[in-house]
N, C-alpha and C positions, 0 to 999 in steps of 0.2 A: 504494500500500500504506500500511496505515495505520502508525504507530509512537508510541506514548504518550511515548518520549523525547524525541521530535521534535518537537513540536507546530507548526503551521506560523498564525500569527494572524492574524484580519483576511479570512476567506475563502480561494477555492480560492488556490494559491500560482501564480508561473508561470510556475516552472520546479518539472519534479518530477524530480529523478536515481533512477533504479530500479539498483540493485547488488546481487550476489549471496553478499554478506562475505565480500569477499576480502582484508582482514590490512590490512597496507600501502598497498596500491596502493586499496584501495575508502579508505581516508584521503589519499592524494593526488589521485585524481580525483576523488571526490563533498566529500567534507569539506572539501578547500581549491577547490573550484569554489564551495560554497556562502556561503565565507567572502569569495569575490570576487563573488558575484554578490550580497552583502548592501553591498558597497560601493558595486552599481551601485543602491541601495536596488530590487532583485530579489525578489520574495517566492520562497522554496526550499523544497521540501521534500526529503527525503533518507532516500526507503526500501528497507529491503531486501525483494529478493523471495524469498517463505518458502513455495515450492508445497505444498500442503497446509491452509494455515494459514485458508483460507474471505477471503481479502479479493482486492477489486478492484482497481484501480489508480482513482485521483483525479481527476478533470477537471484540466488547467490547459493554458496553450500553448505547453510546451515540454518534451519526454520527452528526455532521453537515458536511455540503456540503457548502462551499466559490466557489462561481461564476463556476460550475464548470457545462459547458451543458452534459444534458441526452444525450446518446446512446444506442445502443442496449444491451452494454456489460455490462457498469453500469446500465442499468435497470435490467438488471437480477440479481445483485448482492443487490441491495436495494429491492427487493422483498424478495429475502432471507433474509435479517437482516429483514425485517419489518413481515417475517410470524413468527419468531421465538422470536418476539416481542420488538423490539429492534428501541425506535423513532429515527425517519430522520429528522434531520429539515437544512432548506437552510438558509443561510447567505449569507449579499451581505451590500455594505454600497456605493452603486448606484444603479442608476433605469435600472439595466441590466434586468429586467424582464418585462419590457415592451416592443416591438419588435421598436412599431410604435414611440414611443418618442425617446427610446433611436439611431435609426435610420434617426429621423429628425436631431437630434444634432450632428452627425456625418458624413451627409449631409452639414449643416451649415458650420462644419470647415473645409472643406474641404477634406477629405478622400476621395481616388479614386472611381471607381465602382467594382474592384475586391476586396476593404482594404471591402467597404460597403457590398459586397456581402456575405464574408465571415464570416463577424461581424453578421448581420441580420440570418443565420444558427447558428451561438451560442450564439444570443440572444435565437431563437425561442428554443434552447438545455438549455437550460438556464430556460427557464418561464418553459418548461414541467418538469424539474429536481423540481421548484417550487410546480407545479403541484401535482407530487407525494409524496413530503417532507409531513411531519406529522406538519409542523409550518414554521415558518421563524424567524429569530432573523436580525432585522437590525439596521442601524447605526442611524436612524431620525424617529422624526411622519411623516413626508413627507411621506418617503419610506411605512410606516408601512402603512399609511393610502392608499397609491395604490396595498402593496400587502394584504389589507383587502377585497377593491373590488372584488379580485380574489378570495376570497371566505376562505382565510389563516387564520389560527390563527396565531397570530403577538406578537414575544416580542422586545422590543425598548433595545438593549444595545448598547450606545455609545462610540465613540473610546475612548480611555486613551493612556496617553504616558506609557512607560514601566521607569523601574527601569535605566537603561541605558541609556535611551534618556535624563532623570534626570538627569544622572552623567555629560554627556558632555554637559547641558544647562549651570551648576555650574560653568563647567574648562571656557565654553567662557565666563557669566557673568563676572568672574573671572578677566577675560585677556581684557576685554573690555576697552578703550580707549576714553576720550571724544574727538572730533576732532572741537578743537575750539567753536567756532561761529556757524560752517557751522549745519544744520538739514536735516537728510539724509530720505525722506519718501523711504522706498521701498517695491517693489512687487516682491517674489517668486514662480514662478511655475515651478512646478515639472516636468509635462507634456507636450506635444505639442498643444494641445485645448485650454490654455484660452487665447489667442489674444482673444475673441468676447467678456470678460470676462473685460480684462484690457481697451476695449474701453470703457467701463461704466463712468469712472473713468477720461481717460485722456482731456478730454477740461478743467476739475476743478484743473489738474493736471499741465497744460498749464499755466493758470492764476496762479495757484499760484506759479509758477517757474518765473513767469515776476513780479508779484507782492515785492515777496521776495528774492532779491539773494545771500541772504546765504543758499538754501533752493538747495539739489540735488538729484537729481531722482537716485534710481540703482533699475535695470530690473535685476531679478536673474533666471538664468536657461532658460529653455524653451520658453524664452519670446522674440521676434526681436526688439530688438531696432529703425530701421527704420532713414530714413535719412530724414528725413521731421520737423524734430525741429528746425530748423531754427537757428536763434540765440540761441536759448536755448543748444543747441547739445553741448556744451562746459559743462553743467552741468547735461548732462542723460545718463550716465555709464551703460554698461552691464558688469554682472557678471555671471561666466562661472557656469555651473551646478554644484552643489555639490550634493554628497551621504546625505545621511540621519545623517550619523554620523558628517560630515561638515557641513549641515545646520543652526546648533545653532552658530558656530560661525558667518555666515552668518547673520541669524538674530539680530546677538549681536550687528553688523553694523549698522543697522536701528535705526534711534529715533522714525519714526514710520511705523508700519506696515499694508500694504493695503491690503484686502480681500474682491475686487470687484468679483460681481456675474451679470452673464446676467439675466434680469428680465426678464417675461414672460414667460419663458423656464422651463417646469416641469423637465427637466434633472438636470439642474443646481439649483433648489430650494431645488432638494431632499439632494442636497450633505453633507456631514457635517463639525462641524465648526472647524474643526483639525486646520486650520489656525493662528488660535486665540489660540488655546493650547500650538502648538508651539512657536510663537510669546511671549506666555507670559510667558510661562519658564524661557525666558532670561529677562522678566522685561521689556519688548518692550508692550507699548498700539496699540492695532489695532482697525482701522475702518474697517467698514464690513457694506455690503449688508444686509439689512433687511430680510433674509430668516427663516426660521422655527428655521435652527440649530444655526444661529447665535442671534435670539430672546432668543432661550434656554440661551448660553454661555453668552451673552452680557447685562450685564444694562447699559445702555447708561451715557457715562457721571461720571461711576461710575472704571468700570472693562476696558472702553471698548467705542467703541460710534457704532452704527447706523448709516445707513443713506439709505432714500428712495429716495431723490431728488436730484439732482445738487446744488442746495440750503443747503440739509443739510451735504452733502461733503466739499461742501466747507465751511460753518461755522465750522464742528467738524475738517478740516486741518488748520483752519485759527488758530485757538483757540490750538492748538497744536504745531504748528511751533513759535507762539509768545512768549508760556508761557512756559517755562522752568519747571517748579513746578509742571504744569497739568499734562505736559508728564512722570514727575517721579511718581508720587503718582497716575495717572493711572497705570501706570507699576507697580507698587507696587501692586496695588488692582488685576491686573491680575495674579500676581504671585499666591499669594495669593486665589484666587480665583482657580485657576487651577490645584494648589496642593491639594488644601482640597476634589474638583469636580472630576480629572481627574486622581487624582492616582490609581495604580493599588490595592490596598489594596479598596479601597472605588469601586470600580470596580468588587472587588471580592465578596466584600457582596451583594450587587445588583447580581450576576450573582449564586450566594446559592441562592436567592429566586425565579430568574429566571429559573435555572436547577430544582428547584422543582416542578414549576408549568410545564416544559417542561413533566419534567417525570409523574406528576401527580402521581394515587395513584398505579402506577403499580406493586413496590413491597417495596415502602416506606423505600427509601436508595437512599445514595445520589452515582452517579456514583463512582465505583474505590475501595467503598466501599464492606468488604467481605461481601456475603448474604446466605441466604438460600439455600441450593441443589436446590434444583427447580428454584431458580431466577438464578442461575449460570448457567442453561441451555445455557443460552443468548450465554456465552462466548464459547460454543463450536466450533470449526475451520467450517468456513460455505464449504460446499461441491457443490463447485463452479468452473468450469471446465475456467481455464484462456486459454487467448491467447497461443498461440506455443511461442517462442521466435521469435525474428525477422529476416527473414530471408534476406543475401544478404546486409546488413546495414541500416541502422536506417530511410533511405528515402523509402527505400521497403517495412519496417516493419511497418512504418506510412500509406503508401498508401494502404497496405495490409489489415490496420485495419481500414481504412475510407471507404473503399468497402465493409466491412464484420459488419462492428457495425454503417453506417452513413447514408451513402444512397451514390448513384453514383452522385447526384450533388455535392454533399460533395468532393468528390475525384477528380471530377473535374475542382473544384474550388480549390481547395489544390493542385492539380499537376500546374494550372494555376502561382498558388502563389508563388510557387518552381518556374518554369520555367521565370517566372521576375524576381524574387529575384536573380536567376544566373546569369539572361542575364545583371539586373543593375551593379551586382558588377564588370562583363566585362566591362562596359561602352554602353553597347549595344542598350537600352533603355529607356526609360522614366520611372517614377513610374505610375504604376495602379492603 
């Protein structure tokens, strides 16, 4: 796909990540892939797929696919990169490819029945884009280990901060302030889902706001505060959403950082422990849910703490709000820890030995790399008949192309989604 922001120099690129703009996560997997694969000097390009929109996909030798579901249009277009020899492989750093998990969990938090209806068509667009992919690269063994079931070859690479997210961890350390006495635990999320998340968490959260009163709660972003603390409410602060770029000063706030996970729930185990990477940029210790990715990130007690029980939250917050020294020389070890693990340099060499075994021995060169006449075939312009352009504006040319590349429940469910989304911004109805 093409994108004028993008511009890729020098000819076809070779690697090309295809994402469906997804917030967050299409900036951790495409954005800081491309910032690692510019170190392996990689040519990249980094488009989104915009159905409708009249464009192809690029010649080069190396597609991943970020969350992005199969249709009719894109399946004919990865046939032709895959007869010409050219591997696919899907990327995803959630369990979007399970229909039936990822569908409980968004049941759970609530989502309408037309938000779920919609979702469950591009999961299932989703698992078959899996499907046909030549591999998958994801963010955890969690993940890896359910799209192993499916029968996938699997490579494990997990997130890293970029080069930039570095700079403005430094400017907040920087500007950070001690604020007395007072010990600030707080919880950031980014999205609307972890209320079930932050329950884990809040009874030990309770107790040690009565136990301690120099001790104050801040909810950041996406999280509801709730009028139900009682006395406590004079010390449990909401703090508005920040971008990505504001978050480090946000965390720079924290003495410590929480990264509660609902247990039992294969959605929320598969996640990864980005949490803790942020958090410790700025030299903030976090506690964390015992999950796969945060077992990975976390020595307990060292980097970081654990906790499986109510018991052990509350010892690893007690032990943290008392001790002054703990919470700095954990911060220390997480920095520490997260530069040497999570940089994009140390991300790059893992993802050369990665991209080799991706490509295996096809024609023994690393993408982007010039090759032989006959491996340059690869890069010829695939002869692939795109969409017309859109006719009548962008809601005609969207529904045009959910009836011709989807299926008619597809477009049914999409006109459904338009026709609330107008009627709410009238005022006219409820959410679906």
């Amino acid at each position: 796909m093409t994108s004028a922001a993008d511009p890729v120099k020098g000819g076809p690129p070779g690697v090309v990540i295809l994402h469906a703009g997804t917030g967050d996560a299409q900036r951790y997997r495409c954005l800081h892939l491309r910032e690692q694969l510019d170190l392996l000097g990689v040519a990249c390009g980094v488009r989104e797929f915009r159905p409708g929109a009249g464009s192809v996909l690029e010649p080069c030798d190396l597609l991943v696919i970020h969350r992005v579901p199969l249709d009719g249009f894109l399946r004919r277009q990865l046939q032709g990169l895959q007869r010409r020899g050219t591997p696919v492989v899907f990327d995803a750093d959630d369990l979007v490819f399970d229909v039936r998990e990822a569908l409980s969990f968004a049941a759970a938090i609530g989502d309408g029945w037309l938000r779920r209806a919609l979702y469950r068509e591009d999961l299932k667009g989703m698992s078959r884009t899996l499907e046909m992919s030549d591999g998958a690269i994801v963010a955890t063994e969690a993940l890896a280990a359910h799209a192993r079931q499916r029968g996938a070859k699997v490579w494990v690479h997990r997130n890293a901060f970029s080069m930039e997210m570095l700079g403005a961890a430094q400017a907040a350390s920087r500007a950070r302030r001690p604020d007395g006495d007072t010990v600030v635990l707080g919880y950031a999320s980014g999205t609307p889902t972890h209320e079930r998340d932050f329950a884990v968490v809040r009874p030990v959260l309770e107790e040690i706001l009565k136990r301690h009163e120099n001790v104050e709660l801040r909810l950041a972003g996406h999280i509801r505060r709730g009028d139900d603390w009682g006395a406590l409410s004079s010390r449990v602060r909401s703090v508005p959403f920040a971008t990505w770029q504001q978050l480090p000063a946000v965390l720079a706030g924290f003495d410590v950082n929480l990264a509660p996970v609902e247990p039992d729930r294969l959605f929320c185990e598969a996640k990864s422990e980005i949490k803790y990477v942020e958090a410790g940029l700025v030299r903030v210790p976090t506690v964390a849910s015992a999950t796969e990715a945060f077992r990975f990130a976390v020595r307990s007690g060292d980097n970081g703490f654990l906790a499986r029980t109510r018991a052990e939250w509350r010892e690893a917050l007690e032990r943290l709000v008392v001790d002054p020294e703990v919470r700095s020389r954990v911060g220390r070890n997480a920095y520490d820890d997260v530069v040497r693990r999570y940089h994009p340099a140390t991300r790059a060499a893992e993802l050369r030995r990665t991209l080799a075994e991706v490509l295996g021995q096809r024609d023994g060169r690393t993408p982007g790399q010039p090759g032989r006449p006959d491996a340059d075939r690869s890069l010829e312009r695939l002869a692939v008949s795109a969409p017309p352009p859109r006719p009548g504006g962008s809601h005609v040319g969207r529904a045009w192309y959910s009836l011709r590349y989807e299926s008619p429940r597809v477009f049914a469910l999409r006109s459904l989604s338009f026709l609330a989304n107008r009627a709410r911004r009238r005022g006219t109805t409820p959410s679906c």
